[in-house]
RONU-388838 format. One line per field, with one value per residue (C-alpha): x, y, z; residue in one letter. Coordinates in pm, whole numbers. Layout:
<rs>
c1	(X	...)
c2	(Y	...)
c3	(Z	...)
res	(a	...)
</rs>
This chain:
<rs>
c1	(11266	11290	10982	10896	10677	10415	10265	9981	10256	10123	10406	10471	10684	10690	10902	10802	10682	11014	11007	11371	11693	11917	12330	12503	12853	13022	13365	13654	13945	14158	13927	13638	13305	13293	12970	12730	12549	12225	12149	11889	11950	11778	11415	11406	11190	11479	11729	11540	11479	11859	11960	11746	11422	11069	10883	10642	10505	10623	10979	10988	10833	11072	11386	11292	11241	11507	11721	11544	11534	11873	11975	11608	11524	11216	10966	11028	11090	10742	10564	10716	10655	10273	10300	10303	10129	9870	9879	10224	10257	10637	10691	10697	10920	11176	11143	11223	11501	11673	11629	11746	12047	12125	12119	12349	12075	12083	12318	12210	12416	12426	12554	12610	12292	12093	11813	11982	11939	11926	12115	12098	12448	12597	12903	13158	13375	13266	13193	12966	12958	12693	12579	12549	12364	12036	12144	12123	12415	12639	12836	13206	13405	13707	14043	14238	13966	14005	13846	13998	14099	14227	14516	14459	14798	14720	14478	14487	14515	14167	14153	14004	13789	13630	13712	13364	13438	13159	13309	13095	13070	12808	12657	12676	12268	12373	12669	12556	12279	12528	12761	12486)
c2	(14249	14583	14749	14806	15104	15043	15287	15511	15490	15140	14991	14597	14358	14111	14159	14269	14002	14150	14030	14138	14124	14438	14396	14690	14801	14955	15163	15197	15393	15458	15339	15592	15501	15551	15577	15346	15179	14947	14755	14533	14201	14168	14038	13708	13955	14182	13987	13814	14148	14238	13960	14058	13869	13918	13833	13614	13432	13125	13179	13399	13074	12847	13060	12996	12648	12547	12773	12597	12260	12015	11941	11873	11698	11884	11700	11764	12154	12148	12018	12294	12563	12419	12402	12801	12910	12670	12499	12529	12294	12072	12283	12634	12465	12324	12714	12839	12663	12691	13083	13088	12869	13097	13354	13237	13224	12848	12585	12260	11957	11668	11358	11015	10781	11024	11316	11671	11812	12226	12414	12771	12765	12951	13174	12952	12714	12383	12028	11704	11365	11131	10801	10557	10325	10621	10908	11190	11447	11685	11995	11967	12260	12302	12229	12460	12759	12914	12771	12580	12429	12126	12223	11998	11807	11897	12155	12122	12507	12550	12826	12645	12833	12564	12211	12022	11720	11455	11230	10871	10688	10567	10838	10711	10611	10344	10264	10199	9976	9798	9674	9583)
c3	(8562	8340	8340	7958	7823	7548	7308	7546	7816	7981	8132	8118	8279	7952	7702	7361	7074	6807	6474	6483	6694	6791	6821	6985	6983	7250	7138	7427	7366	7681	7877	7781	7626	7263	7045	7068	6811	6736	6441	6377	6165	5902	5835	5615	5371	5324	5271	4992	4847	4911	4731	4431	4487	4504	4844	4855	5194	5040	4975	5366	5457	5266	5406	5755	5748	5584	5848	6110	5988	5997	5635	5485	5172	4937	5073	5449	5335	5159	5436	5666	5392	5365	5741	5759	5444	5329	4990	4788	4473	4520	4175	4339	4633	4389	4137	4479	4617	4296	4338	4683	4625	4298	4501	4764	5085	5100	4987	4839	4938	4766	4878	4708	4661	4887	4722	4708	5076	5162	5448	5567	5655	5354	5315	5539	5475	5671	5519	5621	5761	5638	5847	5597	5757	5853	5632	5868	5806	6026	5957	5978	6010	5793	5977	5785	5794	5464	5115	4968	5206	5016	4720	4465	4366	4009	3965	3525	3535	3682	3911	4261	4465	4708	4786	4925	5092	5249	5562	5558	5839	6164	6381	6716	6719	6455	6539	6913	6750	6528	6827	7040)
res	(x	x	x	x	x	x	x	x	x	x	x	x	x	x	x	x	x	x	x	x	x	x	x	x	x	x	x	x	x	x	x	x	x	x	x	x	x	x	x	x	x	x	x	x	x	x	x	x	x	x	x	x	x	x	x	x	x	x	x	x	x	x	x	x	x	x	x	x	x	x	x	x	x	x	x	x	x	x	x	x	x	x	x	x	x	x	x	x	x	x	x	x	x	x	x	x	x	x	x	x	x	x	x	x	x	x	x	x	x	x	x	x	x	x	x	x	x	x	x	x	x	x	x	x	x	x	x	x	x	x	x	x	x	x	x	x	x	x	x	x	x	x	x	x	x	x	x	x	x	x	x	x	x	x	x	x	x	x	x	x	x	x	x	x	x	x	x	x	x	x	x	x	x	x	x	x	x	x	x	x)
</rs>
């Protein structure tokens, strides 16, 4: 166990509570040790305010859940957000989302018969699979890797930047269910 100072130089064999996680990287060049460097991802709060928005506890509190939740429909994200922060009206959830997605921190999914749906998973190029028989939903990654990863056979001159595709099927809950 690494023994860990604290401020007043107590020394502890618990790790610190961090708000925040550290990435280091290590540079070898014929075999020596390069420099060494340390950054620190991110806190929820700035990278709302790096993508242009205010901070509020709700929309730190909206971020998070959604990241932490599994494809989650406005109510379920509500509940979470009201979960953390007290009252929030299904208004300021849904001003909120539509902010957040705007802005490119969450992506809303959509799929046929089913309410919209919000991921944290942005800025890849992966799909879904819907079980139609419960609704839950999966990422897929994209076989090809880069968007689009489809070409369109006729494209009408549009220039296509993304091709979103949504796989149907049984998860194997249901489908177990189904053949028994």
């Amino acid at each position: 166990m690494v023994a860990l100072s604290r401020p007043g130089g107590q020394r502890s064999g618990h790790a610190p509570d961090l708000n925040h996680s550290l990435s280091c990287t290590v540079h070898v060049c014929d075999g020596k040790l390069g420099v060494v460097t340390a950054s620190r991802n991110p806190t929820t709060a700035e990278e709302l305010r790096g993508a242009g928005l205010r901070v509020t506890a709700a929309r730190v509190a909206l971020l998070e859940t959604v990241r932490r939740g599994d494809h989650l429909g406005v109510e379920a994200i509500a509940a979470g957000v009201r979960d953390r922060v007290g009252h929030v009206s299904l208004q300021a959830v849904y001003d909120a989302l539509h902010a957040l997605t705007a802005a490119g921190l969450l992506r809303r999914i959509e799929p046929a018969g089913s309410p919209a749906r919000f991921e944290g998973r942005v800025g890849d190029n992966h799909h879904h699979i819907v079980c139609r028989s419960c609704g839950v939903v999966a990422d897929v990654d994209c076989a090809t890797g880069e968007a689009p990863c489809l070409t369109a056979s006729d494209d009408h001159g549009f220039s296509v930047g993304e091709a979103e595709v949504i796989y149907w099927g049984l998860c194997p809950g249901c489908s177990t269910a189904l053949s028994s």
